[in-house]
N, C-alpha and C positions, 0 to 999 in steps of 0.2 A: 436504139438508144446508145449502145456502146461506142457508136460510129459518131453521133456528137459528141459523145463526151470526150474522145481523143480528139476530135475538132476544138472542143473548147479548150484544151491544153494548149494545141498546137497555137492557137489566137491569141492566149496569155502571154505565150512565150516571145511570141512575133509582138504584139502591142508594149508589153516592158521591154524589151529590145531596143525599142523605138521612143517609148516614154517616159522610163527607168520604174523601177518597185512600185510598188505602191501597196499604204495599210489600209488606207478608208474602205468601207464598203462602196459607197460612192466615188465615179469618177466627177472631178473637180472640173475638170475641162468641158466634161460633158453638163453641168449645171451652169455653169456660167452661159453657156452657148443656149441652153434653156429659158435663161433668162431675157438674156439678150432674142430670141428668135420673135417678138413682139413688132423689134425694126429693122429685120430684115426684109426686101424687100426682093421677093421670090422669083420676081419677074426679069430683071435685071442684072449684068455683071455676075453672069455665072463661068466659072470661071472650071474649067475640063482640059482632060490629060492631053498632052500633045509627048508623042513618041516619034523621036527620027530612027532607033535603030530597029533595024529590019526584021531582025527576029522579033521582038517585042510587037510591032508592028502585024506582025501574021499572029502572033498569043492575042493582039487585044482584038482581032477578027473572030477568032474561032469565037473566043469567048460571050462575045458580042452575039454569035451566030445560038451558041448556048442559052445564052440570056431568055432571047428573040423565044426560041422552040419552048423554052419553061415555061414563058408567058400565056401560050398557046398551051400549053394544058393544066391548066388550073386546078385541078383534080388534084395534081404533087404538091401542090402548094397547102398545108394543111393552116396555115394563119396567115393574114394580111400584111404581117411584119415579114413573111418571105414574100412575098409581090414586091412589096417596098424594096426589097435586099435588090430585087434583079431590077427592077426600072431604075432605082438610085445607081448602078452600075451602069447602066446604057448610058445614063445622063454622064458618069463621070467620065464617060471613056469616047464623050465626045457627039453620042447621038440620039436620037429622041424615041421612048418607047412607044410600044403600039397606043396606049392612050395618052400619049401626050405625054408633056410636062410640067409636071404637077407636085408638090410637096407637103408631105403630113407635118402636123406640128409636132415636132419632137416630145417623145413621153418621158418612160422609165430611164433611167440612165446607172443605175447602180452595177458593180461589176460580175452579179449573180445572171445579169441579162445579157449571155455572149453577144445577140445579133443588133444591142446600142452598139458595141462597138464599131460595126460596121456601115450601121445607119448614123450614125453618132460624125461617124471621122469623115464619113462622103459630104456630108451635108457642111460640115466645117471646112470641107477645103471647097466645094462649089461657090459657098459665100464669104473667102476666105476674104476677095476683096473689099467687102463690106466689115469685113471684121478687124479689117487692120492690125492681122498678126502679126508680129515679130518674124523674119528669116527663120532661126531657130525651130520656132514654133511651127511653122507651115511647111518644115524640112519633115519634123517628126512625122504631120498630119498626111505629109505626103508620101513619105514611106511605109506609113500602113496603109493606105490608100490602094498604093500600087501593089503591095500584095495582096490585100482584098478582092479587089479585081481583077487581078489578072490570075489568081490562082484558088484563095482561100474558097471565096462565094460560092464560087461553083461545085467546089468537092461539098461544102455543108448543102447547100440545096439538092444534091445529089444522095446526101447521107440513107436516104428513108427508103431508095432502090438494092434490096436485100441482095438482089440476082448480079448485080455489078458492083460489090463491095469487095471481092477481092480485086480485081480491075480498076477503082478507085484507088485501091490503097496500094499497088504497085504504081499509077498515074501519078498521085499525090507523095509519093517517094522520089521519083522522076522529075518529078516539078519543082521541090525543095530542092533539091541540089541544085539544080541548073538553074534556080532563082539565085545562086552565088555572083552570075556574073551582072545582076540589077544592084544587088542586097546582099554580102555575105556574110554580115551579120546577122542578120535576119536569117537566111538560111540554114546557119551554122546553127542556129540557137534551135529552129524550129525541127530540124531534121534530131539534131540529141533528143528532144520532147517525143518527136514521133518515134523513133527508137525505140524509147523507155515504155511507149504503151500496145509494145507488141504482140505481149500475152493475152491483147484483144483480136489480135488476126493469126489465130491459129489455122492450121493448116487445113484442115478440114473444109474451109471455107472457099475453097479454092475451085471446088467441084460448081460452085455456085456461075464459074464463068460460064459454063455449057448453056446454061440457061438465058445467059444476057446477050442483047443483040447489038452488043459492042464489037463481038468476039464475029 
């Protein structure tokens, strides 16, 4: 539980980065896109990451590779809305999950539900061409986008493996910074957040790598 809930900091911080503040409980982007999902049309004009630089290129591999093996054991997956996390990433980042693809009708969207934000912004930028965003607007959707998938997804879908949580959260330190040369904003803003909830990765917890088959 501690391990989401410095994830859901870290996503705040990375999504108002990207969005600016926000008072409502509700995200507004994510209602309108609710509303609108009636005429969208699922099948067509989906529209996924293209990366030329090379490093990025081997990140959206592994990850993809990531994705792939979470799918395959469904056990980690304790609710339907992380299946959805990991096949809405296969799709964004260019390839098709084990069962296909396929898309849920968007639900909750309020900002108490970290993993809309994730389901929320993929789904907005796949059908961003039917939505006829603004630049601006598809600039935002695409910079939480690409942090989501390339780095955020996988450290939350990972959160509930006790044995490799200090291992995450040294990976997920590693990966913030070095998302400076995608996003250093985004990085800067998220690594202070991750910082600030260190008195959750006390040292103690460290012993826990001997048991993970990371190591």
């Amino acid at each position: 539980a501690c391990r989401h809930h410095v994830l859901e900091r870290v996503e705040c911080a990375a999504f108002q980065d990207a969005f600016g503040p926000h008072s409502s409980p509700d995200n507004t982007f994510f209602k309108e896109f609710q509303e609108k999902w009636g005429t969208v049309d699922t099948t067509k004009d989906l529209k996924t990451l293209t990366l030329k630089n090379r490093k990025l290129i081997a990140l959206q591999d592994s990850v993809i590779v990531f994705f792939r093996a979470t799918l395959q054991c469904l056990e980690n997956l304790p609710r339907d809305d992380y299946r959805e996390v990991a096949e809405l990433m296969i799709i964004f980042l260019g390839e098709t999950p084990p069962r296909g693809i396929r898309f849920l009708k968007p639900v909750a969207y309020h900002h108490a539900r970290w993993m809309s934000t994730i389901i929320y912004t993929a789904k907005m930028y796949i059908f961003s061409d039917q939505m006829n965003y603004c630049e601006e607007l598809l600039r935002k959707i695409e910079r939480i986008c690409l942090f989501n998938s390339l780095i955020y997804s996988k450290h939350w879908l990972s959160a509930t493996r006790g044995v490799d949580a200090s291992l995450n959260d040294l990976s997920l330190f590693m990966e913030l910074h070095d998302f400076a040369t995608v996003d250093k904003p985004i990085s800067e803003r998220t690594l202070q957040i991750f910082k600030g909830q260190q008195w959750y990765l006390p040292e103690e917890l460290a012993v826990f790598a001997l048991f993970s088959e990371k190591t």
